[in-house]
C-alpha positions as CSV (number, residue, x, y, z in Angstrom):
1,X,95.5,-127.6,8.4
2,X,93.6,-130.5,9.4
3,X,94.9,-131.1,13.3
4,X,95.9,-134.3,14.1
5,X,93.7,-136.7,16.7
6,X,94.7,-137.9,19.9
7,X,93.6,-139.6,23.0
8,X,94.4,-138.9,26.9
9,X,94.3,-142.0,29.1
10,X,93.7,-141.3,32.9
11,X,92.1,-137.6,32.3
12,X,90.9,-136.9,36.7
13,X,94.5,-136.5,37.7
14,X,96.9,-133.3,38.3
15,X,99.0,-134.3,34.8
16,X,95.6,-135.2,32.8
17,X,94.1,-131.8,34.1
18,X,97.3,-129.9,32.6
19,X,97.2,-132.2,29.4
20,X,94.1,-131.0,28.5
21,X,95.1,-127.2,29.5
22,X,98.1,-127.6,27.2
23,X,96.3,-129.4,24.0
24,X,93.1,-126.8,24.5
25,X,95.5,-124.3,22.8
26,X,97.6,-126.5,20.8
27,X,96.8,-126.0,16.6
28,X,97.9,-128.9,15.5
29,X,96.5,-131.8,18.0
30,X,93.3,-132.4,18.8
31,X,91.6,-134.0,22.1
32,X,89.2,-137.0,20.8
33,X,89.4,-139.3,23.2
34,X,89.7,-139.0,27.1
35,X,89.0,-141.8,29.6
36,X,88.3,-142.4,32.8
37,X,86.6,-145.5,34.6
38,X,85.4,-143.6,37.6
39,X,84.0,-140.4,35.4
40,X,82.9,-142.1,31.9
41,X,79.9,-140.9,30.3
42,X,80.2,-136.6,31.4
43,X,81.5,-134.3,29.5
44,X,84.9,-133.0,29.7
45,X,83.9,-129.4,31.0
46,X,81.5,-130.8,34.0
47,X,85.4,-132.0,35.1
48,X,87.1,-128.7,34.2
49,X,84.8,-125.7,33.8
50,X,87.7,-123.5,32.1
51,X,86.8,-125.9,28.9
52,X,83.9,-123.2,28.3
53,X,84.2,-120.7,25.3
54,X,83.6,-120.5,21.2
55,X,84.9,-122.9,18.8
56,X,87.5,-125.2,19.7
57,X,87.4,-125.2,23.4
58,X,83.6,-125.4,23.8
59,X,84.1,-128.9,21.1
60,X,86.5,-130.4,23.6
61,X,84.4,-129.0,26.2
62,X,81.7,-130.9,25.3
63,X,83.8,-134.6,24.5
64,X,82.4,-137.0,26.4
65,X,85.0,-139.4,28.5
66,X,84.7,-143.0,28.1
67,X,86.1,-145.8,29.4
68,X,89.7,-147.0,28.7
69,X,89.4,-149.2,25.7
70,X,92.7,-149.5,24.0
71,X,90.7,-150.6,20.6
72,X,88.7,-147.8,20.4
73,X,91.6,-145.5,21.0
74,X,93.4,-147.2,18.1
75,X,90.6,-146.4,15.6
76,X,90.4,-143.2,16.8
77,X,93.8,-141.8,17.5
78,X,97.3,-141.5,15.6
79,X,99.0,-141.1,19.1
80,X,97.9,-141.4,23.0
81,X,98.6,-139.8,26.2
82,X,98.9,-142.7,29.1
83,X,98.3,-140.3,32.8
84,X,98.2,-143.7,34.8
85,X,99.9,-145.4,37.7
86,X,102.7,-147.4,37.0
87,X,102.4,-150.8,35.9
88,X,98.7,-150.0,34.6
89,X,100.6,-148.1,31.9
90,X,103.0,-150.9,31.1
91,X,99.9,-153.2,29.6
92,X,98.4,-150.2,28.0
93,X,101.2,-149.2,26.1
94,X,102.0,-152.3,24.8
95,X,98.7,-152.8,23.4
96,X,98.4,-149.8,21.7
97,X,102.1,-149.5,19.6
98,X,100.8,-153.5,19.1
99,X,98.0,-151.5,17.5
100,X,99.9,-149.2,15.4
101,X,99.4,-146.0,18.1
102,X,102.4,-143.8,18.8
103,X,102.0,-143.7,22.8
104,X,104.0,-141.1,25.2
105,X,103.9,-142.4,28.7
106,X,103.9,-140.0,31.8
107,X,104.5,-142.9,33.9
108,X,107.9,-144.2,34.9
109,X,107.2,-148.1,33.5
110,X,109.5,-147.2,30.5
111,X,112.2,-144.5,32.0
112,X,114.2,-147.7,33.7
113,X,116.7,-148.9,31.0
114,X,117.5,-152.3,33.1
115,X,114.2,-154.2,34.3
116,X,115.9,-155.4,37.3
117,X,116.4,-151.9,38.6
118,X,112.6,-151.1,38.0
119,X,111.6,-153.8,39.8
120,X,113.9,-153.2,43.0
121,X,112.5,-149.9,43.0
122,X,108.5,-150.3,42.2
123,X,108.3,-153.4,43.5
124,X,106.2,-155.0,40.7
125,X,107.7,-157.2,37.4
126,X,108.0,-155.7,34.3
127,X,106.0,-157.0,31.9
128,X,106.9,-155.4,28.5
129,X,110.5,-156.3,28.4
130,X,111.3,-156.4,24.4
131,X,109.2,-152.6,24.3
132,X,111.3,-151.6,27.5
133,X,114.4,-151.6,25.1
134,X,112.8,-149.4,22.0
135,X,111.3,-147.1,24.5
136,X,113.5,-143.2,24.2
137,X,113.7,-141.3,27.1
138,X,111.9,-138.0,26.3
139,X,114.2,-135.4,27.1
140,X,115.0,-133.0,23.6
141,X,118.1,-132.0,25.1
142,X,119.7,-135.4,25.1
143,X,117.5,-137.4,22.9
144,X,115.7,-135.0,20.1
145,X,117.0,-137.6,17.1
146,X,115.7,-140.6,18.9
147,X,112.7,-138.7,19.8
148,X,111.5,-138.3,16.2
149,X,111.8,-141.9,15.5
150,X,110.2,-143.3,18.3
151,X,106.9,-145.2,18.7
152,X,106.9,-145.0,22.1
153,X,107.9,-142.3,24.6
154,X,108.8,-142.7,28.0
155,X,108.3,-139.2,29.2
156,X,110.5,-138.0,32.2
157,X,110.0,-136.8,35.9
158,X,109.5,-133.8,37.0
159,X,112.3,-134.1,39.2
160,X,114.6,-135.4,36.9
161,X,113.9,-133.3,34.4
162,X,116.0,-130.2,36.2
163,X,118.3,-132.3,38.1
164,X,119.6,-133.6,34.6
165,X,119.7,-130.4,32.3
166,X,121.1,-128.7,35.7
167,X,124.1,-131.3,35.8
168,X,124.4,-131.8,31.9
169,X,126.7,-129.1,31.0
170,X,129.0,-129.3,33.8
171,X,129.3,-133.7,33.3
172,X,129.9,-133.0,29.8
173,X,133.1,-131.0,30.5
174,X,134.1,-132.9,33.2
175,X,134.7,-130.2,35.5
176,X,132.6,-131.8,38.4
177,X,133.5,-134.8,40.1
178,X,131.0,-137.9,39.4
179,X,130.9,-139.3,43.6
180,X,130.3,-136.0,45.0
181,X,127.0,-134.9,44.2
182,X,123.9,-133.4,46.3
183,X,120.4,-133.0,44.9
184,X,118.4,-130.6,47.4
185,X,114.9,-130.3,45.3
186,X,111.9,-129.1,46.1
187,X,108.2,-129.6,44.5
188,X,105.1,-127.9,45.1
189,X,102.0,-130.0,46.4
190,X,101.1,-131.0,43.1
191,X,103.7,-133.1,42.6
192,X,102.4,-135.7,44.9
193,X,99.2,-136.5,42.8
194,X,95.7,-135.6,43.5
195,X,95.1,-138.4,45.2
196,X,93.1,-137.8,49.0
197,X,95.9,-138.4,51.5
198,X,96.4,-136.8,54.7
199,X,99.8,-135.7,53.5
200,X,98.4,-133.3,50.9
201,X,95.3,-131.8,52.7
202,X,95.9,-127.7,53.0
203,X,96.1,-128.0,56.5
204,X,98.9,-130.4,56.3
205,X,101.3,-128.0,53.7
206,X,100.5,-124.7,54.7
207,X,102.7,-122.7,56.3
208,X,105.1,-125.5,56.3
209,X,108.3,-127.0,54.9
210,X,109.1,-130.5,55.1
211,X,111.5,-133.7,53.7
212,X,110.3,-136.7,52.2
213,X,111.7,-140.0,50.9
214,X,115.3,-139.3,51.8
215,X,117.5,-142.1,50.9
216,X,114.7,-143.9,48.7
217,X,113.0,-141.3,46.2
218,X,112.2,-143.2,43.3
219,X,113.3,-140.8,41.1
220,X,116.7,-141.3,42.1
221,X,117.9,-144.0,39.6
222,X,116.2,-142.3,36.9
223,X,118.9,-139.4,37.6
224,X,121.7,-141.7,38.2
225,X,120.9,-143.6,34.8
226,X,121.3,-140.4,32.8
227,X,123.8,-138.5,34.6
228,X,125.9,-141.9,33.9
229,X,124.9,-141.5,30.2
230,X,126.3,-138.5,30.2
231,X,129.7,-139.0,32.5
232,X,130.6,-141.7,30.7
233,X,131.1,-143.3,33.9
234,X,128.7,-144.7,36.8
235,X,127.1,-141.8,39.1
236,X,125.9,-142.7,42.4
237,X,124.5,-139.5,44.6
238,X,122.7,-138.1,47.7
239,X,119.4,-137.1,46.1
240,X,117.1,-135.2,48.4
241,X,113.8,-134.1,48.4
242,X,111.0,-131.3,50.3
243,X,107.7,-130.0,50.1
244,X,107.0,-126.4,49.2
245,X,103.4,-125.2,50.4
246,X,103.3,-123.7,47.0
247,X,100.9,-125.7,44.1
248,X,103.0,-126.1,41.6
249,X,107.0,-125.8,40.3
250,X,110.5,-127.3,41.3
251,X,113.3,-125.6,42.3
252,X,116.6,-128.3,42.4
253,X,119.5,-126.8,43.8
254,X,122.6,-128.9,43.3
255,X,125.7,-128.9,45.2
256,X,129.0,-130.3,43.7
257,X,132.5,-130.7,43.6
258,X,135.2,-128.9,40.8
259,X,137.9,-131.3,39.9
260,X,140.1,-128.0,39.4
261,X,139.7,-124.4,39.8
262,X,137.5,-122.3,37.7
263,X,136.4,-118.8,37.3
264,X,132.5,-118.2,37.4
265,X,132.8,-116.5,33.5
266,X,134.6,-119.7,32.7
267,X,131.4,-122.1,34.0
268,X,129.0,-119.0,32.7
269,X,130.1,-119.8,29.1
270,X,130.1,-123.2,29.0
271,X,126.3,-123.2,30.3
272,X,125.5,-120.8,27.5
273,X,127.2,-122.8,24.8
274,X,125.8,-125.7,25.7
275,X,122.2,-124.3,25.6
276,X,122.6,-121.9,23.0
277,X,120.7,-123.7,20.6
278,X,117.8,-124.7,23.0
279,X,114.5,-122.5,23.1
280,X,113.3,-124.1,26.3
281,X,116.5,-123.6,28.4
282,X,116.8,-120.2,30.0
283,X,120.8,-119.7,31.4
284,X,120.2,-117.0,33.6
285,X,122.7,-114.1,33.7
286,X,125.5,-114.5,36.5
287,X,124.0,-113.3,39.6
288,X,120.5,-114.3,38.6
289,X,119.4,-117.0,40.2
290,X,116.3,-119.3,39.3
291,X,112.4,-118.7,40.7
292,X,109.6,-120.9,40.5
293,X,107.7,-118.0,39.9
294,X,108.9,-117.3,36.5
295,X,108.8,-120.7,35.1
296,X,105.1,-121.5,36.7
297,X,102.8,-122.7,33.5
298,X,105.2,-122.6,31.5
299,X,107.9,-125.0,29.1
300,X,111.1,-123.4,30.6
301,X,113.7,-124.6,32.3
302,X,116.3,-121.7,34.1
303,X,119.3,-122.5,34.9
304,X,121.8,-120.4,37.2
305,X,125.5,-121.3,38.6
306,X,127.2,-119.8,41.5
307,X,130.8,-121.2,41.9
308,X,132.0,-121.2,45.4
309,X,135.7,-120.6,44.9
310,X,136.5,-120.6,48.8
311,X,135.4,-124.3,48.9
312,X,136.2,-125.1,45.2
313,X,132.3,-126.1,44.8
314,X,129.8,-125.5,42.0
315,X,126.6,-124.7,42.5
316,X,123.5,-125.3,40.1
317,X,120.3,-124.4,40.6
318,X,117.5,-125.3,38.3
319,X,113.9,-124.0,38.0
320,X,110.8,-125.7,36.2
321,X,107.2,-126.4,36.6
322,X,106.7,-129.4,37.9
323,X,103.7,-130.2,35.5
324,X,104.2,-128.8,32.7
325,X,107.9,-128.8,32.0
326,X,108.1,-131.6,34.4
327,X,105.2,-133.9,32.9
328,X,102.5,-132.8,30.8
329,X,104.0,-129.9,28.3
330,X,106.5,-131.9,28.0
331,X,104.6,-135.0,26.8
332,X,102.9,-133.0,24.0
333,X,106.7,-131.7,23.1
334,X,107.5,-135.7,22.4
335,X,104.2,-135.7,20.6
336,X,105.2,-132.9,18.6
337,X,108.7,-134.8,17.5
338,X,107.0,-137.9,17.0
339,X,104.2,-136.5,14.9
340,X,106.8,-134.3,12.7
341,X,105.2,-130.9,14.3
342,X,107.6,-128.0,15.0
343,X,108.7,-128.7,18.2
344,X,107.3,-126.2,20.7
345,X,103.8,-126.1,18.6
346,X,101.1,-125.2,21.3
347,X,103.7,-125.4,24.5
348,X,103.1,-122.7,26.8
349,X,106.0,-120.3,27.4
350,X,104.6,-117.0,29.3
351,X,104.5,-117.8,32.9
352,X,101.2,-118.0,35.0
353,X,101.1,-114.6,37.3
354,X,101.1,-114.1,39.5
């Protein structure tokens, strides 16, 4: 079968590099266009040796990465990967779909339903208003449906990502209360970007365990806007996050409030139910709880629940990789809906030991 081309805007960074990991195995995409202004005219491999080896991986090995040039993508691709800061992306993205290119964007300029509450949060207009409003939020969970019709992705964070299928099952049966609800997360270094800053040298994580952006993550009405989705009702909570001296993976653990008492086989069963049908949502037996170590490199996303019946509290705990789950395996699952591919087509599942 003849594999279908794409392109990857903004290929130096963390989410680029594991782009190119995930679509180096994928059978039915392939890799014709990366770009990068600071790194046009090598070849992919001088920026990530592992893209050595026969056939496939030595072709996309050896493609050469040019400068962003949203016509030459359109001529050459059927969909594109947009790895760039926010509001760079906006302007991309709207020249492409104007082109006739499906687009999935690993930025958040299209996650925000309501420009005004982008802009109080990233500080910068939006731009693309009327493509704001078509954009589907790429989580196949929620939105699979949408997802299959969309021109335009807006792929989710990492964060988000296990905050929201930790808290789906229990909003949907309204067995939590909606204004009592604590987010403690915690990403590997990774999830900061691969940017140079004093913050992220070795030195500075190692053997160490710190908090960041309390009170003002930006991921936090990105939660609140689909947790509300799914409540039916207006969420506001305390979402809180830390810095694990580990590279990669997320583990969220969430703490909230029963409206009544339930047994733990009661909560157990409507986790299961609700995932049953989902090949990339792992509910852990009871009494197994999540690792990052077991999701590392790969699509899943495990899920375990304690409930706390001295205190009448639930507690969720979700595990992915920050990455791939979290950003760039789950970008090429959107492209997969969008392209009409089987959905998991070339996602990594088996974890990356040790």
């Amino acid at each position: 079968m003849e594999r279908i081309p794409v392109g990857l805007v903004g290929v130096t960074g963390y989410t680029g590099m594991e782009l190119t990991r995930v679509l180096a195995g994928h059978p039915g995409l392939e890799l014709v266009r990366a770009t990068s202004r600071s790194e046009a005219g090598k070849p992919l491999r001088a920026l990530y040796p592992f893209l050595r080896g026969p056939g496939d991986l030595d072709r996309m090995g050896a493609l050469v990465i040019t400068p962003p040039d949203p016509g030459d993508i359109a001529k050459a691709c059927k969909l594109a990967f947009l790895a760039v800061p926010h509001k760079t992306a906006m302007e991309i993205a709207a020249e492409l779909v104007r082109r006739g290119v499906k687009v999935v964007d690993l930025s958040a300029d299209f996650r925000l339903r309501d420009p005004a509450v982008y802009e109080q949060w990233y500080a910068t207009p939006h731009t693309q208003k009327d493509l704001l409003a078509e954009a589907v939020y790429g989580l196949p969970e929620l939105y699979r449906a949408q997802m299959k019709r969309a021109r335009l992705i807006a792929n989710p964070g990492c964060y988000p990502t296990s905050a929201i299928l930790g808290l789906a099952p229990a909003l949907a049966a309204e067995i939590v209360h909606t204004d009592d609800i604590v987010i403690d997360a915690k990403s590997g270094a990774s999830g900061a970007g691969r940017k140079a800053v004093v913050s992220s040298l070795f030195c500075e994580v190692a053997d160490s365990f710190r908090a960041y952006s309390l009170t003002k993550h930006r991921h936090t009405p990105e939660i609140e806007q689909e947790l509300s989705v799914l409540a039916g009702a207006g969420v506001a909570l305390s979402f809180n996050t830390h810095l694990l001296p580990i590279g990669r993976g997320i583990l969220s653990t969430i703490y909230t409030r029963l409206k009544q008492p339930i047994s733990q086989a009661e909560v157990q069963a409507i986790y299961e139910k609700r995932y049953a049908a989902e090949p990339l949502v792992r509910v852990l037996p009871a009494g197994t709880l999540p690792e990052t170590r077991w999701v590392r490199g790969s699509m899943f996303c495990d899920i375990g629940v304690l409930v706390d019946e001295r205190i009448g509290r639930l507690i969720i705990l979700a595990a992915i990789d920050n990455l791939c789950r979290g950003a760039s395996g789950q970008a090429v699952l959107g492209a997969n809906l969008m392209l009409g591919l089987p959905e998991a087509e070339g996602l990594p599942v088996a974890p990356l030991m040790p």
